[in-house]
LUMTOR-336661 format. One line per field, with one value per residue: x, y, z of N, C-alpha, C in turn. Coordinates in nm, 4 decimals. Each point is the difference from the previous one (the first is absolute). Example, Ala and Ser with C-alpha at 12.3 -4.5 7.8 and 13.67 -1.06 7.14 Angstrom:
<nubas>
n.x <- (1.3190, -0.0350) $
n.y <- (-0.5690, 0.1050) $
n.z <- (0.7800, -0.0720) $
ca.x <- (-0.0890, 0.0820) $
ca.y <- (0.1190, 0.1190) $
ca.z <- (0.0000, 0.0060) $
c.x <- (0.0900, -0.0770) $
c.y <- (0.1200, 0.1090) $
c.z <- (0.0000, 0.0730) $
</nubas>
This chain:
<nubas>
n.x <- (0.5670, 0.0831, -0.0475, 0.0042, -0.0222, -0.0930, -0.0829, 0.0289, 0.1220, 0.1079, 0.0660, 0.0720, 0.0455, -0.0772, 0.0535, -0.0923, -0.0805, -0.0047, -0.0103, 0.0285, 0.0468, 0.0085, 0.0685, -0.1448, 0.0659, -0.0844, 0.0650, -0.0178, -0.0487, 0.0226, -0.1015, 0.0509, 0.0154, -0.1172, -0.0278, 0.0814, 0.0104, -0.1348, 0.0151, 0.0205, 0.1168, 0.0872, -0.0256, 0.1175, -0.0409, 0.0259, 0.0500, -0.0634, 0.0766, 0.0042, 0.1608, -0.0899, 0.0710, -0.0647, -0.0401, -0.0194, 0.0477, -0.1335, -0.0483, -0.0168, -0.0437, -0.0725, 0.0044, -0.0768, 0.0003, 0.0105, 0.1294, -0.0779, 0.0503, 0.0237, -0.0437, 0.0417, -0.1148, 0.0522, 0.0498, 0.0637, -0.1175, 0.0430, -0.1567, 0.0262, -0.0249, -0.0181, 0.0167, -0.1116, 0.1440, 0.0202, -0.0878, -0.0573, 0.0930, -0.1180, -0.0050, 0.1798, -0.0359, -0.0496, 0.0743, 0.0905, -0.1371, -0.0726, -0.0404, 0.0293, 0.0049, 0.1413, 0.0241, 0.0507, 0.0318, 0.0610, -0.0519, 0.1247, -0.0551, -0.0984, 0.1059, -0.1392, 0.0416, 0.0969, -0.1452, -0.0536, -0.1163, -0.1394, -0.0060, 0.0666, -0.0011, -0.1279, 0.0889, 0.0293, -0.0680, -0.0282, 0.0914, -0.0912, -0.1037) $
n.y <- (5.4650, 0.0902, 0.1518, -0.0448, 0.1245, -0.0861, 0.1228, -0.0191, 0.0333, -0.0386, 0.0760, -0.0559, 0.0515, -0.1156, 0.0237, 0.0498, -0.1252, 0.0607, -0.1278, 0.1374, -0.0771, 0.1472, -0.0412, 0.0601, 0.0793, 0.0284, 0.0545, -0.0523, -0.0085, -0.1425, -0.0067, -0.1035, 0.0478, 0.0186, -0.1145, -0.0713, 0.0786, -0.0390, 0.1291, -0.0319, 0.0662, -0.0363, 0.0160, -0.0408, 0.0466, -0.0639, 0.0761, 0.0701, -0.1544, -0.0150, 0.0048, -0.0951, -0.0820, -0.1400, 0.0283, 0.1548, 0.0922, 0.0185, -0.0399, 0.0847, -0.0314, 0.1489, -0.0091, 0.0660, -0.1481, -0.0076, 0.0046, -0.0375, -0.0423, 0.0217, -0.1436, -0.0161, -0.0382, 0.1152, -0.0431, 0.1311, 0.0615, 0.0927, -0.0923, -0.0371, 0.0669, 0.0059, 0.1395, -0.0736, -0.0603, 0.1058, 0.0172, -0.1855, -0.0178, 0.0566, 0.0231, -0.0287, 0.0234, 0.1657, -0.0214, -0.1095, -0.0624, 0.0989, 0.0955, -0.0539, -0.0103, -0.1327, -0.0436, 0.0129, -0.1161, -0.0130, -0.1420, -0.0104, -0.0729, -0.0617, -0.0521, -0.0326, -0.0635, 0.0585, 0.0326, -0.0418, -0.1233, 0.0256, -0.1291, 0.0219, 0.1226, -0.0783, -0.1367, 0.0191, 0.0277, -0.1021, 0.0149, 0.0982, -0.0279) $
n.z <- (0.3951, -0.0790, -0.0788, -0.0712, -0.1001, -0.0212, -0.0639, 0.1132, -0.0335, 0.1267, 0.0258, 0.0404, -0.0904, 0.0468, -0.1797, -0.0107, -0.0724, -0.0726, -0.0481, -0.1259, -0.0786, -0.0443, 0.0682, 0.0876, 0.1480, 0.0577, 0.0753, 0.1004, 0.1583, 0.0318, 0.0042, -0.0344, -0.0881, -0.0534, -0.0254, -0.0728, -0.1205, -0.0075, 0.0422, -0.1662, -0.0292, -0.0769, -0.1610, 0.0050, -0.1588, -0.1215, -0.0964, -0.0816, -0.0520, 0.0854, 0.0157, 0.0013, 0.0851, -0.0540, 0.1165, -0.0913, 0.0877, -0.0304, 0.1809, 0.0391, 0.1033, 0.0286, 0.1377, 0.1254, -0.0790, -0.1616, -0.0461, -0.1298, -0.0858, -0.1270, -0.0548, -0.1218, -0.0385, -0.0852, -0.1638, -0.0537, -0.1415, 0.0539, -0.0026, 0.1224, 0.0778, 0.1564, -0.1200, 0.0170, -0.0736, -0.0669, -0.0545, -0.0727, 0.0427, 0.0493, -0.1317, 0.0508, 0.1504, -0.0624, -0.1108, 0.0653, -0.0875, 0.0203, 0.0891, 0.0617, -0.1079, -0.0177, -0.1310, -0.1507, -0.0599, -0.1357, 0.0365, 0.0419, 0.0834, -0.1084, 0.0107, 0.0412, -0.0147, 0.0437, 0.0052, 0.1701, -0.0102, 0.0534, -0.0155, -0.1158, -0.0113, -0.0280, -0.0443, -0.1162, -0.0370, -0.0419, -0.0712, -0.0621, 0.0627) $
ca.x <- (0.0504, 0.0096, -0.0478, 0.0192, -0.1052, 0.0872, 0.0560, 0.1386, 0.0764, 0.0756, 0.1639, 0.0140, -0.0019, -0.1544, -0.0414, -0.1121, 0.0042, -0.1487, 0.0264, -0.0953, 0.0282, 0.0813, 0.1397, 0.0094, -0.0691, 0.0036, 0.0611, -0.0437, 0.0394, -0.0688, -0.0580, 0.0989, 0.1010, -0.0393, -0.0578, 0.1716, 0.0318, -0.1063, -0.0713, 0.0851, -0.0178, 0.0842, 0.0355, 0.0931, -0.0169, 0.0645, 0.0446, -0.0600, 0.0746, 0.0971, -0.0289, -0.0233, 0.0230, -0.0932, 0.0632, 0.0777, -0.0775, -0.0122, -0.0298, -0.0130, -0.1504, 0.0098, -0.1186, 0.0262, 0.0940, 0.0977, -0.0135, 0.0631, 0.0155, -0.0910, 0.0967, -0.0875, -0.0320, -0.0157, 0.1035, -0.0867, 0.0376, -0.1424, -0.1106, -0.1198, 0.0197, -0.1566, -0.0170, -0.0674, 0.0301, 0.1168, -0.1486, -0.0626, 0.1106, -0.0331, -0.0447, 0.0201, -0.0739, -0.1522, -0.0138, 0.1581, -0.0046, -0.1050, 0.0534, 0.1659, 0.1120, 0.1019, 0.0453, -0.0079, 0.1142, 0.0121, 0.1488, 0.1151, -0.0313, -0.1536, -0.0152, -0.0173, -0.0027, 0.1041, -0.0709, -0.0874, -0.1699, -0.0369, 0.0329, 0.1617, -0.0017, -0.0411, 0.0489, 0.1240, -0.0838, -0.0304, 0.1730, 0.0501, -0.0455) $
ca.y <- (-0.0375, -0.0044, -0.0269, -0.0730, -0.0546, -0.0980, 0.0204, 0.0947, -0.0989, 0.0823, 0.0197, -0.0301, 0.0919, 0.1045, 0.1033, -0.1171, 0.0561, -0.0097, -0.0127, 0.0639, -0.1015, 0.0550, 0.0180, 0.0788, -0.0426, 0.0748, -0.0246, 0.0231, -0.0920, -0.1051, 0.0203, -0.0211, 0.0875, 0.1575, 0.0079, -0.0221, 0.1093, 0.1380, 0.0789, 0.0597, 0.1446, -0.0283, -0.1506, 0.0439, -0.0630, 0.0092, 0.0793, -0.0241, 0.0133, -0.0947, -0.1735, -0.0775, -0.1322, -0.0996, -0.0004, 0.1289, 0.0858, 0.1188, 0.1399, -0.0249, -0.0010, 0.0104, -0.0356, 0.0165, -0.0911, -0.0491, 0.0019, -0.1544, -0.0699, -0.0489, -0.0637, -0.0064, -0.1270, -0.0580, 0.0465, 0.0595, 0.1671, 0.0776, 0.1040, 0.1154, 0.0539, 0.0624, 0.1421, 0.0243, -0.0395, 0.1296, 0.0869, -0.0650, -0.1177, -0.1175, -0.0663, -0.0989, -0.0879, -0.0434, -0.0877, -0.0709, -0.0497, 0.0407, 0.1086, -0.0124, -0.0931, 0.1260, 0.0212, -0.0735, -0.0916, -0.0643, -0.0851, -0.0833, -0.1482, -0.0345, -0.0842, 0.0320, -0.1475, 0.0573, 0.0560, -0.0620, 0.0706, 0.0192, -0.1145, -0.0192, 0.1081, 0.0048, -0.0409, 0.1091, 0.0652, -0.1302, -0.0527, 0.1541, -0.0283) $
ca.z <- (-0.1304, -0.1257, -0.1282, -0.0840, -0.0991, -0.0677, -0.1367, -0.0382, 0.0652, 0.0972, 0.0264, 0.1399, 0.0961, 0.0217, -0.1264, -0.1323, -0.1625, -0.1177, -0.1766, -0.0944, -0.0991, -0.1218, -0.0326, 0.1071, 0.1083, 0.0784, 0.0755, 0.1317, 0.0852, 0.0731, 0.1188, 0.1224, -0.0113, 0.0258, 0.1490, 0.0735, 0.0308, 0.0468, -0.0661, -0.0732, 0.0551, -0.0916, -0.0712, -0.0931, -0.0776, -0.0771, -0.1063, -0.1178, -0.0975, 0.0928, -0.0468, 0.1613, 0.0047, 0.0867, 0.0945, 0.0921, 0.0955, -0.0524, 0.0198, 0.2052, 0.0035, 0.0930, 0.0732, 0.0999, 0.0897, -0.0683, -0.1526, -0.0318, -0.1412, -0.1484, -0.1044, -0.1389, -0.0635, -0.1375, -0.0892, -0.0800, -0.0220, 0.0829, -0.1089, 0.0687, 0.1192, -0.0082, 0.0799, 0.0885, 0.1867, 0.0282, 0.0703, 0.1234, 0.0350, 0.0678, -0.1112, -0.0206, 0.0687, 0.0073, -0.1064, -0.0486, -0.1333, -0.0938, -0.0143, 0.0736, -0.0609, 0.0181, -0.1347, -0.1171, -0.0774, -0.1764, 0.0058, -0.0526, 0.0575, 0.0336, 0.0497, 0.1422, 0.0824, 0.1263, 0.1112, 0.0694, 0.0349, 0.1385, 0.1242, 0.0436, 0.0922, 0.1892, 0.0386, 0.0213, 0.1752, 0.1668, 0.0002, 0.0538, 0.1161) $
c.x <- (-0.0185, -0.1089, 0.1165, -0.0351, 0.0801, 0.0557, 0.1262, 0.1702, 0.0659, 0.1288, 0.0258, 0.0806, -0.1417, -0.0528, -0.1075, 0.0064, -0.1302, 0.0393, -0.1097, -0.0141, 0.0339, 0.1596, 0.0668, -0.0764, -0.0062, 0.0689, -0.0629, 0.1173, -0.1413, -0.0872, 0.0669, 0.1438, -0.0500, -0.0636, 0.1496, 0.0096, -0.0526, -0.0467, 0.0893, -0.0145, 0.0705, 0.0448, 0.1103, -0.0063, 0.1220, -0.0303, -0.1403, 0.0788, 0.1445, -0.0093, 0.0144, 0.1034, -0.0244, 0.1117, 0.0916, -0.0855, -0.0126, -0.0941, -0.0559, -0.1612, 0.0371, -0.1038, 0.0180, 0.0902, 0.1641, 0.0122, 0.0720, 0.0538, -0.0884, 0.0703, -0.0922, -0.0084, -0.0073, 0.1343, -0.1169, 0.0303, -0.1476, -0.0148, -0.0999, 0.0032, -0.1195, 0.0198, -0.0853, 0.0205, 0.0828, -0.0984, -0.0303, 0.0948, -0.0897, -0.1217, 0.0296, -0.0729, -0.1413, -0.0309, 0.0891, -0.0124, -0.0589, 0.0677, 0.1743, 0.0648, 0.0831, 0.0212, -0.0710, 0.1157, -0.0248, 0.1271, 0.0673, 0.0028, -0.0831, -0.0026, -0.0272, 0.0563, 0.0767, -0.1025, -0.1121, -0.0982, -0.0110, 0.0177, 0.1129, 0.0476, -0.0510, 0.0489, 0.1588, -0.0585, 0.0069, 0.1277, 0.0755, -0.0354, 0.0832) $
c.y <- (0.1168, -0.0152, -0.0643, -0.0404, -0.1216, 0.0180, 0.1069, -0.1054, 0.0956, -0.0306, -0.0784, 0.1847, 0.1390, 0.0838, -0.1069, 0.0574, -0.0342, 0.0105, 0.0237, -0.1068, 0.0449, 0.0426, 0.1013, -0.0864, 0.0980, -0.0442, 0.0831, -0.0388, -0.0436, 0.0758, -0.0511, 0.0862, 0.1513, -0.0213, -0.0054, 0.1584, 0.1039, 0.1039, 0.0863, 0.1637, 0.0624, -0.1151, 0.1192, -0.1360, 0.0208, 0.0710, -0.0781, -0.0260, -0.0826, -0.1507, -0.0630, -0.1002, -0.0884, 0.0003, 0.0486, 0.0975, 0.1197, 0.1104, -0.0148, 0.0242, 0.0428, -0.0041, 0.0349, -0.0525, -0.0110, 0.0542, -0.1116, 0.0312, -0.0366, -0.0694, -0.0124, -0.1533, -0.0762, 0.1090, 0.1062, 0.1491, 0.0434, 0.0935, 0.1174, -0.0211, -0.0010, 0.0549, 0.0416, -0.0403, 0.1192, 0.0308, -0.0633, -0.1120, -0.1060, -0.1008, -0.1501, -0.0681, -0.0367, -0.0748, -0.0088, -0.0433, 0.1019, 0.1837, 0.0066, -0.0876, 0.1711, 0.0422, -0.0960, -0.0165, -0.0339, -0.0830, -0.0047, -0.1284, -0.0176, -0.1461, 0.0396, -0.1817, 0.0854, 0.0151, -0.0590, 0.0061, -0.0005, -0.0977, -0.0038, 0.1257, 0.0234, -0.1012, 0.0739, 0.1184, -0.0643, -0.0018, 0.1259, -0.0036, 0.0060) $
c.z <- (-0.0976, -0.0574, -0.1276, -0.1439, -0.1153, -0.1464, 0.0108, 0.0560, 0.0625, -0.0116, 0.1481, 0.0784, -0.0329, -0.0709, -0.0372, -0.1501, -0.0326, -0.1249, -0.0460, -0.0798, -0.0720, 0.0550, 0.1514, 0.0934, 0.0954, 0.1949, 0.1597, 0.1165, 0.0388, 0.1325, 0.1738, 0.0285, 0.0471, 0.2160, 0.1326, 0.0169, 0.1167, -0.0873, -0.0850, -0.0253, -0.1663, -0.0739, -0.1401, -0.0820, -0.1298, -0.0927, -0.1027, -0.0951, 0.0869, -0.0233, 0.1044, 0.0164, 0.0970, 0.1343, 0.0717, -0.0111, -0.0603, 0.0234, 0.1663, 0.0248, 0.2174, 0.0951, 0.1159, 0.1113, -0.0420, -0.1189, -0.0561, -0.1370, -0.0375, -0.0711, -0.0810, 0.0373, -0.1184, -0.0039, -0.0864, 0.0472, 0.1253, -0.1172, 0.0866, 0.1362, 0.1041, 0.1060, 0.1214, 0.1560, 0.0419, 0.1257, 0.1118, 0.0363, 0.0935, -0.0614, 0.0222, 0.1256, -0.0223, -0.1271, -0.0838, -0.0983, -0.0868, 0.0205, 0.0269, -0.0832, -0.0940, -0.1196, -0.0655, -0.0341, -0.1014, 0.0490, -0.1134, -0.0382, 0.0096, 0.1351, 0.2038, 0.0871, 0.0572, 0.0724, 0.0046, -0.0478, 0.0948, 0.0858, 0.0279, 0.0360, 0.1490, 0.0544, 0.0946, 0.1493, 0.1007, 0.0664, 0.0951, 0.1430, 0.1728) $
</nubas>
């Protein structure tokens, strides 16, 4: 099973969020997602200043096995980036919530209900099976 932390909600296609409460969130993939992949080698991220939209694709995440898509999970401007995956891309396996998350967002849309908490995301896992 999935780590899973419960204060954050998920995209069904495998991006998580973390609401700042001021108006940003910061954006990752799901630990089930980084483990699907394997061992990430390259994460192409978006523009500082790009406007996101909830549910298109805005940037590829590569891995020894695959390279996948990125869909935003939220609507919104990218306020910040994390540069440190240029360097260390495999940030995102060894810590998908804490060093490996991908950008910052200032929504558009404060509104998050489009996206899962954790039961109903690992539900959405069971299904994947």
């Amino acid at each position: 099973m999935s780590n899973l932390p419960a204060n954050l909600r998920y995209a069904k296609s495998h991006e998580w969020v973390l609401d700042h409460q001021d108006g940003t969130v910061s954006v990752g993939i799901s630990d089930h997602a980084q483990e699907a992949l394997g061992d990430v080698v390259f994460v192409e991220l978006p523009e500082v200043g790009q406007t996101l939209t909830q549910g298109k694709e805005f940037g590829v995440i590569e891995s020894v096995k695959a390279a996948s898509d990125l869909y935003a999970p939220v609507s919104g401007e990218v306020i910040e980036i994390n540069d440190a995956l240029e360097d260390s891309p495999e940030s995102v396996n060894d810590a998908p919530y804490e060093g490996g998350w991908l950008m910052k967002v200032r929504l558009t849309d404060q509104n998050l209900d489009g996206l899962l908490d954790a039961d109903a995301y690992q539900a959405t896992l069971s299904t994947d099976d």
